[in-house]
C-alpha positions as CSV (number, residue, x, y, z in Angstrom):
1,X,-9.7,11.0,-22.9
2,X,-10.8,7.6,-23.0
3,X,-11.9,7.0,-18.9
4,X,-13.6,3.9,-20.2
5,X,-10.7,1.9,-21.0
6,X,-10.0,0.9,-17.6
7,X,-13.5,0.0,-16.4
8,X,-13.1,-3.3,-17.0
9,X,-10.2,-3.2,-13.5
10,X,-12.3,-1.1,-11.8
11,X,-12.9,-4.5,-9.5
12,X,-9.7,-4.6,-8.5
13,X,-9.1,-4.5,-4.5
14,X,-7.5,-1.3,-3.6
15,X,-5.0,-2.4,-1.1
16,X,-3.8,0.4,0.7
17,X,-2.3,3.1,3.3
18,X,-4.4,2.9,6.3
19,X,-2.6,5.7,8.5
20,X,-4.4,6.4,11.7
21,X,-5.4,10.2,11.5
22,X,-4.6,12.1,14.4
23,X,-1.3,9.8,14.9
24,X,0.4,11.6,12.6
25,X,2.4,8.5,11.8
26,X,3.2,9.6,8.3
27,X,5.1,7.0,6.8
28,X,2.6,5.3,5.5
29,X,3.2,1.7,2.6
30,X,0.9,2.4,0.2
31,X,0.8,-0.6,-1.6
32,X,3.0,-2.7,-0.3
33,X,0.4,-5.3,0.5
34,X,-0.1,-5.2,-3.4
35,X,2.9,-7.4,-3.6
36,X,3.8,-8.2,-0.1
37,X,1.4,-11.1,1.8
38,X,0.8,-9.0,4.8
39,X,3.6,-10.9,6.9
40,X,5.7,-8.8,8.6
41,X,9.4,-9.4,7.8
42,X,11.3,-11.6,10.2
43,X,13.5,-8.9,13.1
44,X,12.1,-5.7,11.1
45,X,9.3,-3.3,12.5
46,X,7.2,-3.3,9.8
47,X,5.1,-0.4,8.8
48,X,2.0,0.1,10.5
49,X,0.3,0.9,6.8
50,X,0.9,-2.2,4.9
51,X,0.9,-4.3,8.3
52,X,-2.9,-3.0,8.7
53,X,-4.6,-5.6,7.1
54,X,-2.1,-8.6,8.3
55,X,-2.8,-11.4,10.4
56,X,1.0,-12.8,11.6
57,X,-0.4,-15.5,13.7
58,X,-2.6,-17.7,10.3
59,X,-1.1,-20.6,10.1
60,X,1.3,-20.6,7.1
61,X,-0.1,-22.9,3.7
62,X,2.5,-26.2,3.6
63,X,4.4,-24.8,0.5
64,X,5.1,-28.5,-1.0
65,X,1.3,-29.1,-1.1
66,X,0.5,-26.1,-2.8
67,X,2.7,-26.5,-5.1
68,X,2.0,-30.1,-5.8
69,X,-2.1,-28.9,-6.2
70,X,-0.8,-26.0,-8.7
71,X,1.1,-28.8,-10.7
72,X,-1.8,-31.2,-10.5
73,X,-4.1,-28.2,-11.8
74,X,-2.1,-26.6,-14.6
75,X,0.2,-30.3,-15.7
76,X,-2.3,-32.6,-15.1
77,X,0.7,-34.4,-13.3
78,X,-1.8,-36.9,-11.2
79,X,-2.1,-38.5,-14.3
80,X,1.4,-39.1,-15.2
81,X,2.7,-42.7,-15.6
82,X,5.4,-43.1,-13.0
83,X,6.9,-46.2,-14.5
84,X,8.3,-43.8,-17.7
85,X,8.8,-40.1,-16.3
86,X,9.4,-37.8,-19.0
87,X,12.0,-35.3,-18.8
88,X,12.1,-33.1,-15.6
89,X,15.3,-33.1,-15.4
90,X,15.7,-29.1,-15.4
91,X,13.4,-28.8,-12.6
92,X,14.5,-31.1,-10.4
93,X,17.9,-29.9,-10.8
94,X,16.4,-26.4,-9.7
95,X,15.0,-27.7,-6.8
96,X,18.3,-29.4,-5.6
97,X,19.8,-25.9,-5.8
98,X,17.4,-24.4,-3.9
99,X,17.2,-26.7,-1.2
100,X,20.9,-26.9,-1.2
101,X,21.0,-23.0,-0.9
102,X,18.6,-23.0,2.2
103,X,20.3,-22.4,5.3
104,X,17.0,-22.6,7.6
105,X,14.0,-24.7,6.9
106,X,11.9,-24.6,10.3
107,X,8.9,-26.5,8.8
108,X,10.9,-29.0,7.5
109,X,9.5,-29.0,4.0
110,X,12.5,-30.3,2.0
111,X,13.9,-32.7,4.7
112,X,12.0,-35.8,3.4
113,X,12.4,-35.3,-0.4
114,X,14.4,-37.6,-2.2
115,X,16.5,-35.1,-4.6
116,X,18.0,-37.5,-7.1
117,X,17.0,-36.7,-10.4
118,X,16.1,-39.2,-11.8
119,X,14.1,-40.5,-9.1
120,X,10.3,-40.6,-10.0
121,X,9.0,-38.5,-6.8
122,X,5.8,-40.0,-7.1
123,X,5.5,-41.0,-2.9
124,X,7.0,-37.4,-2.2
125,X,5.4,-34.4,-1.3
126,X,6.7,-32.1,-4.4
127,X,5.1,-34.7,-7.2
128,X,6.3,-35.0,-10.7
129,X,7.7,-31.6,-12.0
130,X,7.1,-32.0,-15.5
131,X,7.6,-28.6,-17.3
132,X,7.1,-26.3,-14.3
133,X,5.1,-23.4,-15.1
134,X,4.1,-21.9,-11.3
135,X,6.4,-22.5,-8.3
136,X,4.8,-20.7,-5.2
137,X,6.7,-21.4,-2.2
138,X,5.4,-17.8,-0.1
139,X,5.0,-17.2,3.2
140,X,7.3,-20.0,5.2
141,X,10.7,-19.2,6.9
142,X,13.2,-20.7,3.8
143,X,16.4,-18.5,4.7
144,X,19.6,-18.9,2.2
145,X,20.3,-17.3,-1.2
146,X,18.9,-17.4,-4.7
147,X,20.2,-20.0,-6.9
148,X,21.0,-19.1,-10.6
149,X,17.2,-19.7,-12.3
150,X,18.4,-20.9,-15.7
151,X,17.1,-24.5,-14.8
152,X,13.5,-23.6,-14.7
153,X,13.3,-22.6,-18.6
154,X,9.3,-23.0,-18.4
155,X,8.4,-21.4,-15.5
156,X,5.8,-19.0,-15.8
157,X,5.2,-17.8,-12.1
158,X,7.4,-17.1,-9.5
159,X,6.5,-16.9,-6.0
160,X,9.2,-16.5,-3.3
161,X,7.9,-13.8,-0.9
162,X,7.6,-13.7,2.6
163,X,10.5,-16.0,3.6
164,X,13.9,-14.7,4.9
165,X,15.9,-15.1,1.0
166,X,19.1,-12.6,1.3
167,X,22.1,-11.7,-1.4
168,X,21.4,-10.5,-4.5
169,X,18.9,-11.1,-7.5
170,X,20.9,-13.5,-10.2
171,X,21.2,-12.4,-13.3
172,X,20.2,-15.5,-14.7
173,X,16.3,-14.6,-13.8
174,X,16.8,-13.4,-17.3
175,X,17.5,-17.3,-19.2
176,X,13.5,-17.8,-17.6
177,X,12.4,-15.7,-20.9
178,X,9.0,-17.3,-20.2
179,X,8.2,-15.5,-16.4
180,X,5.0,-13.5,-16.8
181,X,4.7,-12.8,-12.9
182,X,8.0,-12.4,-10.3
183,X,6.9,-12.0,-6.5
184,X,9.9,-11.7,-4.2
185,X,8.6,-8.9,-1.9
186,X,9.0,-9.1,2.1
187,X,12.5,-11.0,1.7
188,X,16.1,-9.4,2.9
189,X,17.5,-9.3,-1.1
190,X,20.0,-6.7,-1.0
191,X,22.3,-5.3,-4.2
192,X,20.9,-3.8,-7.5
193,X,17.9,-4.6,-9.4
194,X,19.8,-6.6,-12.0
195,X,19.5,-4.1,-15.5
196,X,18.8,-7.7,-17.2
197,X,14.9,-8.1,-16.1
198,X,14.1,-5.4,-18.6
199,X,15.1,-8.5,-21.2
200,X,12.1,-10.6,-19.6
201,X,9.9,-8.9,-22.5
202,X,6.5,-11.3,-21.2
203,X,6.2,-10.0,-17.8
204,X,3.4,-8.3,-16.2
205,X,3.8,-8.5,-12.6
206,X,7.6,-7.8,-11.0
207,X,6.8,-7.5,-7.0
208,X,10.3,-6.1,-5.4
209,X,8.7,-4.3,-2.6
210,X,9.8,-5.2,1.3
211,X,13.6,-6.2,0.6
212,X,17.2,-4.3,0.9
213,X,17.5,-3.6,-2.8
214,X,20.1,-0.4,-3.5
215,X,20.6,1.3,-6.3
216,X,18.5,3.3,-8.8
217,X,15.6,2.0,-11.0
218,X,17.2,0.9,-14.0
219,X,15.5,2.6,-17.0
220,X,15.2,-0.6,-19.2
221,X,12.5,-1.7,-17.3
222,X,10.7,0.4,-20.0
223,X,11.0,-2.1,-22.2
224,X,8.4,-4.5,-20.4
225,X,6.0,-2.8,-22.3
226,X,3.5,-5.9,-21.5
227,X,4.1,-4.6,-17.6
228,X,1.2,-3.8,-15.7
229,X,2.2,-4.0,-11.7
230,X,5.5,-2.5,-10.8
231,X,6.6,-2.6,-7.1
232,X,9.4,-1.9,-5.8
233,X,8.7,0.3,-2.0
234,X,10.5,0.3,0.9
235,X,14.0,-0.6,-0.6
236,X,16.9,2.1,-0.6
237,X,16.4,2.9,-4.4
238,X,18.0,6.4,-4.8
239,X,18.1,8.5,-7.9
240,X,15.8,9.6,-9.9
241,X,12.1,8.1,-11.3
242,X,13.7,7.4,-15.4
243,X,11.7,8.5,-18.2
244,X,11.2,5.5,-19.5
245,X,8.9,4.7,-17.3
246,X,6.6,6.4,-19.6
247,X,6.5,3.6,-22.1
248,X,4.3,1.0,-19.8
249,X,1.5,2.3,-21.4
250,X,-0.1,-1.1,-19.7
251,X,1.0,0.1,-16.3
252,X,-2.1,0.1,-14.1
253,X,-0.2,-0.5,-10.5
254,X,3.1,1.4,-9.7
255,X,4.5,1.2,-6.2
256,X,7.6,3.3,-5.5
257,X,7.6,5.0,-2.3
258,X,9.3,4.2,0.6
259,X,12.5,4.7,-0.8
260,X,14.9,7.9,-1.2
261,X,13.7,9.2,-5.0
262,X,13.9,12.4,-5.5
263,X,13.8,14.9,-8.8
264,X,10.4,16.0,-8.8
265,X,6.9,14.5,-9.9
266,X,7.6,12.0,-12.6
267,X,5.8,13.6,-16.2
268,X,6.6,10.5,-17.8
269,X,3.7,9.3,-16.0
270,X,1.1,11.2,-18.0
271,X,2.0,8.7,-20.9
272,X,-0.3,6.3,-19.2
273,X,-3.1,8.4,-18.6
274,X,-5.5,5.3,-20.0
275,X,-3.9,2.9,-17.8
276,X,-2.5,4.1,-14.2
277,X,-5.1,3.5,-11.4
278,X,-2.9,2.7,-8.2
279,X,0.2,5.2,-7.8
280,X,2.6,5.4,-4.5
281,X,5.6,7.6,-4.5
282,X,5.1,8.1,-0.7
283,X,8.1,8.2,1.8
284,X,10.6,9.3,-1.0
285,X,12.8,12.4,-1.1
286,X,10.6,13.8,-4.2
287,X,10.4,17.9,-4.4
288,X,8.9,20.9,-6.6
289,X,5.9,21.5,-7.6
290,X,2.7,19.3,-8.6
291,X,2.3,19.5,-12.1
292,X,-0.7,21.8,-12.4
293,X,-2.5,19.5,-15.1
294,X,-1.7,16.1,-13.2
295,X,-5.8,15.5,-12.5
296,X,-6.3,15.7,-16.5
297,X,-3.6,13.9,-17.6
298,X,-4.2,10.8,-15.5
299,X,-8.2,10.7,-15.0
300,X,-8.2,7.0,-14.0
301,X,-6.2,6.9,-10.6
302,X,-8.4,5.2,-7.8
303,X,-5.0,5.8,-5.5
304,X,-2.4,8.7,-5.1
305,X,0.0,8.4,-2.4
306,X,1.9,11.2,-2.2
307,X,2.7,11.9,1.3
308,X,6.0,11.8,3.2
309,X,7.6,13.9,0.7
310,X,8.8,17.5,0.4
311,X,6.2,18.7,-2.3
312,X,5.6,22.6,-2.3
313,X,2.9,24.5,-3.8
314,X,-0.3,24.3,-4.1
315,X,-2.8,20.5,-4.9
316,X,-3.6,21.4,-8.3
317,X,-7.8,22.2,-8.8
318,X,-7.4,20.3,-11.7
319,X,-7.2,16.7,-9.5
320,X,-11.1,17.4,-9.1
321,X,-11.3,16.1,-12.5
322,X,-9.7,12.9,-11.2
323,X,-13.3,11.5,-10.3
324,X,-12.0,7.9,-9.7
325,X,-10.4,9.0,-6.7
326,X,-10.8,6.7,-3.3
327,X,-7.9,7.3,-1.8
328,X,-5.7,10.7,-1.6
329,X,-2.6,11.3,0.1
330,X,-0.8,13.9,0.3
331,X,0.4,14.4,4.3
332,X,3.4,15.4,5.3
333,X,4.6,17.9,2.6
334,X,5.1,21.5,1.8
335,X,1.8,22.5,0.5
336,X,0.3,25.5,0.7
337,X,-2.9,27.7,0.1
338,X,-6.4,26.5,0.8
339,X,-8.2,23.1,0.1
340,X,-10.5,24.5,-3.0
341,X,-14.2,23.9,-3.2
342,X,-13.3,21.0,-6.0
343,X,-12.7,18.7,-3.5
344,X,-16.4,17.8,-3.3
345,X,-15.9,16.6,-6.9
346,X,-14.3,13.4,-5.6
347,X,-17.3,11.7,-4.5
348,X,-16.0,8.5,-4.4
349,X,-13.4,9.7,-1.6
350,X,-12.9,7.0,1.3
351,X,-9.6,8.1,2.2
352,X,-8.3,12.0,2.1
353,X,-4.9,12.2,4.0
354,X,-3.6,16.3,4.0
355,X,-2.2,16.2,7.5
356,X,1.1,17.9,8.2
357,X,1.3,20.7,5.5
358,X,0.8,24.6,5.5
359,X,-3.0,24.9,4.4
360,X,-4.7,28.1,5.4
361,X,-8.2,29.7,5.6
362,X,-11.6,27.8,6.0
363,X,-12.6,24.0,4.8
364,X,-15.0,24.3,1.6
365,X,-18.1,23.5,2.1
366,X,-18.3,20.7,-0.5
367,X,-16.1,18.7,1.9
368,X,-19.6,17.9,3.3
369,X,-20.6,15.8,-0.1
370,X,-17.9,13.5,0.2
371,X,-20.3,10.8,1.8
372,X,-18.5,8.0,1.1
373,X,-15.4,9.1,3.2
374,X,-14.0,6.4,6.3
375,X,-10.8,8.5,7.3
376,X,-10.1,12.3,6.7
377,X,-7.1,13.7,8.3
378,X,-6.5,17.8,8.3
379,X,-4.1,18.0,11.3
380,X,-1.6,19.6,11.8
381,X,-2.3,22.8,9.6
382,X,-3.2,26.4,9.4
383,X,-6.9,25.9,8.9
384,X,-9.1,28.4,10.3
385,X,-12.9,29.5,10.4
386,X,-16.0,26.8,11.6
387,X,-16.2,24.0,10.5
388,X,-19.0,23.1,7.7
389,X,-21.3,21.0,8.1
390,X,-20.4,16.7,8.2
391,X,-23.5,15.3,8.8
392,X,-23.5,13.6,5.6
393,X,-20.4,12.0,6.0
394,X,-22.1,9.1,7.5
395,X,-19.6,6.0,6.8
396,X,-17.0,8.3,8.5
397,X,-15.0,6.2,10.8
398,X,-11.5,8.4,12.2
399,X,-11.7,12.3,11.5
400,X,-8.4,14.2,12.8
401,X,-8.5,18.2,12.7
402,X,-6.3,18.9,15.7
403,X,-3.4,21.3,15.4
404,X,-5.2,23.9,13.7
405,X,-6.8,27.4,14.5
406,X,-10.8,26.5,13.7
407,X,-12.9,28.2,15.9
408,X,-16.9,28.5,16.7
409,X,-19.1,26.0,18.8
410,X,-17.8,22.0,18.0
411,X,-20.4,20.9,15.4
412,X,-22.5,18.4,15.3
413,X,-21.5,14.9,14.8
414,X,-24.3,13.1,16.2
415,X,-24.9,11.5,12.6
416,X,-22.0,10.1,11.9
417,X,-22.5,7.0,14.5
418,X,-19.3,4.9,12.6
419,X,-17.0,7.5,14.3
420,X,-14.8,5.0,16.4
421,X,-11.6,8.3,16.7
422,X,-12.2,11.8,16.9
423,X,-9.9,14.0,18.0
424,X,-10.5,17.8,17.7
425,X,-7.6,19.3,19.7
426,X,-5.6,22.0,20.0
427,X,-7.7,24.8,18.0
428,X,-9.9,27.4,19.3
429,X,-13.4,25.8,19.3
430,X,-15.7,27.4,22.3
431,X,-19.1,26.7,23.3
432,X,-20.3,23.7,25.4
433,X,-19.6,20.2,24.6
434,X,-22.5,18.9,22.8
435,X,-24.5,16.0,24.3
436,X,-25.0,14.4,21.4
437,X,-21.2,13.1,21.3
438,X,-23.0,10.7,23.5
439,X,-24.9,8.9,20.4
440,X,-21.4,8.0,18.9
441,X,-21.2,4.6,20.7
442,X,-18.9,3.1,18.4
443,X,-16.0,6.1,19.9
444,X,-13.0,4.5,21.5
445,X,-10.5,7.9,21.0
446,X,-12.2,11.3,21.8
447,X,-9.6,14.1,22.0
448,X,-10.8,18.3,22.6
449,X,-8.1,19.0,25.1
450,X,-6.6,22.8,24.4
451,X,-9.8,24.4,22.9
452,X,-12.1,27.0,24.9
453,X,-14.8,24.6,25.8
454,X,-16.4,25.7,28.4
455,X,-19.5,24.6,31.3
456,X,-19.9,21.2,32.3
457,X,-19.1,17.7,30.8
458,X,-22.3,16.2,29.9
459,X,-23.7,13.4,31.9
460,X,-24.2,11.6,28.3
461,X,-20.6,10.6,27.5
462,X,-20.4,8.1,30.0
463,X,-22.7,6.2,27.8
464,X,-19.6,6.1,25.4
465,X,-19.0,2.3,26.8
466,X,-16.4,1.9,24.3
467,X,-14.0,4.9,25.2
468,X,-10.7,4.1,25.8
469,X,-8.9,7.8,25.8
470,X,-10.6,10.7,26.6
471,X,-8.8,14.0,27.0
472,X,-10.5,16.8,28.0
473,X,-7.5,18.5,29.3
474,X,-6.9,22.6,28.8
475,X,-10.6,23.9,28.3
476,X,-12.6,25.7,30.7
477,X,-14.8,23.6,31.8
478,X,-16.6,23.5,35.3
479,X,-18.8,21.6,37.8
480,X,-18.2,18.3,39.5
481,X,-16.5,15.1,38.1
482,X,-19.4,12.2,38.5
């Protein structure tokens, strides 16, 4: 197995689920920020797992001057004689359609552009497009339809996300043979993927995510083989994951979830065991068993999101072997049996997510290795026995084990001074509650209501000036209120 092959995208920001343990708000969007700006879109709640990182109140980039500085980069178009203008005419007749096609244009972008085609747009704010290669007109409030893309025979890159585009996806995306990247996530495009993108045989990047899509994934997207970021979450995709799939053996980003998929974990996959680093099938209707050998087969994954799903079973041991791991999902499903001791073989962990299933017996004790770990969520299980020691876990920031039967004296956590949420209730922990809780100053969420606790509350926890929930609530704890 050659794990070295990918090193070279190992830079690549993971951009991903960010579900709030304890909340239990398992429907998390993997990857959508992968493809989507971060904006939410327009009249829909968006989810709070691809929202996490947004910021809906920057002010938006004036689309005309960005696109003018990408022409001016790439065309050299500042230094184009106005006097004879070559041939643009493709272009510009693009552009007309567009704009003609917009129903809304709050920012008023097109409203001083002289459209005429053979006007030499010199004075206007779009410059002179001479053999477009990127159009990026993201993140503004452009509402209308597609027009037919045949015009822009040159174009390269593609960038129509974040606005408020509806109807369907023309076929004629397909006369642009030269499109190496498509980004239309975060929009309201509705109908099928059109079967005629697999025909597009130069592109690596088709961003779908965030839109109304319907359909199934059509298999001849396996004929991209130059493909290497696929997303198309949070549509309503039905149907099964095709097999051809397997044949993006460039594939190193595939987004999926959020739709209703189902069949069973996708095999196919294991044909780019070299390549696939960022997988999300979250949030889909997928079923069975995990493929036993998944961890071997595809050694390179930085990111599985799994969760939201009805997988049964048990997490295969052989997923220790997956060593690139940083973030591991798996919430939400049917799994059952214990969480083996090769966990603690993922030490780059930040995120482990295996809330919401049917795990029994005690947590390993290599759990305590994983030091680089933010966010671990158990809730909601059958976990029982103490818990082992955490005080290496000292980047931890949120740590959810409520809704479980663990038992013994709380432990100490006085280490782990990033912990801003902790919530440890519902179980059977008794003892005291340990003073030390008190050197967690960055805690704004404590939760050990419905344990055993017993005694008084100490006097140090109203140094926790940052607390904004505290529930205590079900123990048996005594002595005055100060």
């Amino acid at each position: 197995m050659q794990a070295h092959s990918c090193t070279a995208a190992r830079t690549h920001t993971l951009y991903v689920l960010r579900a709030r343990p304890g909340r239990l708000c398992a429907s998390g969007q993997a990857g959508l920020g992968i493809f989507a700006s971060g904006f939410a879109k327009p009249g829909r709640n968006p989810d709070p797992v691809a929202m996490a990182s947004a910021h809906p109140n920057r002010p938006r980039p004036p689309a005309m001057l960005l696109l003018l500085a990408l022409l001016q980069f790439s065309l050299g178009a500042s230094k184009i004689n106005c006097a004879t203008p070559p041939d643009n005419s493709t272009d510009v007749l693009w552009l007309q359609a567009f704009k003609h096609g917009i129903t809304s244009d709050p920012s008023g972008w097109f409203s001083s552009w002289n459209s005429s085609a053979n006007h030499c747009m010199c004075s206007s704010s779009i410059g002179n497009l001479t053999f477009l290669r990127t159009l990026n007109l993201s993140k503004n409030s452009f509402s209308g339809r597609l027009p037919p893309l045949n015009h822009l025979q040159k174009i390269q890159v593609l960038d129509l996300s974040s606005n408020r585009l509806h109807d369907s996806i023309p076929d004629a995306i397909t006369n642009c043979s030269s499109l190496r990247k498509i980004r239309l996530t975060t929009n309201f495009l509705a109908g099928e993927i059109p079967p005629k993108v697999g025909l597009l045989s130069n592109l690596i990047l088709l961003g779908l995510s965030d839109n109304d899509l319907t359909g199934t994934i059509p298999p001849i997207l396996g004929n991209i083989t130059s493909m290497q970021r696929l997303g198309v979450s949070y549509n309503n995709l039905t149907g099964r994951i095709p097999d051809e799939l397997g044949k993006l053996t460039n594939m190193w980003r595939l987004l999926l979830g959020g739709n209703s998929l189902s069949g069973g974990f996708p095999r196919c996959l294991f044909n780019l065991s070299n390549s696939l680093q960022i997988l999300g099938l979250e949030s889909n209707m997928l079923s069975k068993e995990l493929p036993p050998n998944m961890g071997d087969d595809l050694p390179n994954l930085q990111m599985l999101s799994l969760h939201d799903n009805m997988f049964e079973g048990q997490i295969p041991a052989s997923l220790g072997n997956a060593t690139w791991l940083e973030e591991f999902a798996l919430g939400n499903n049917n799994l059952t049996g214990t969480v083996g001791e090769w966990i603690g073989k993922l030490t780059q962990l930040r995120v482990l997510f295996l809330y919401a299933n049917s795990f029994i017996g005690p947590l390993p004790s290599s759990l305590g290795q994983l030091a680089q770990l933010e966010e671990l969520n158990l809730g909601n299980n059958n976990l029982t026995g103490p818990i082992p020691p955490l005080g290496q876990l000292t980047q931890l920031e949120e740590l959810s084990l409520a809704n479980n039967k663990f038992e013994g004296p709380i432990p100490l956590l006085d280490q782990l001074t990033q912990l801003t949420y902790l919530n440890l209730g519902n179980n059977k922990f008794g003892g005291s509650i340990p003073p030390t809780l008190g050197n967690l100053q960055q805690l704004s969420y404590l939760d050990l209501s419905q344990n055993n606790l017993e005694g008084n509350i100490p006097i140090q926890l109203s140094s926790l000036t940052s607390l904004y929930k505290l529930n205590l609530s079900s123990n048996k704890l005594t002595g005055k209120i100060s």
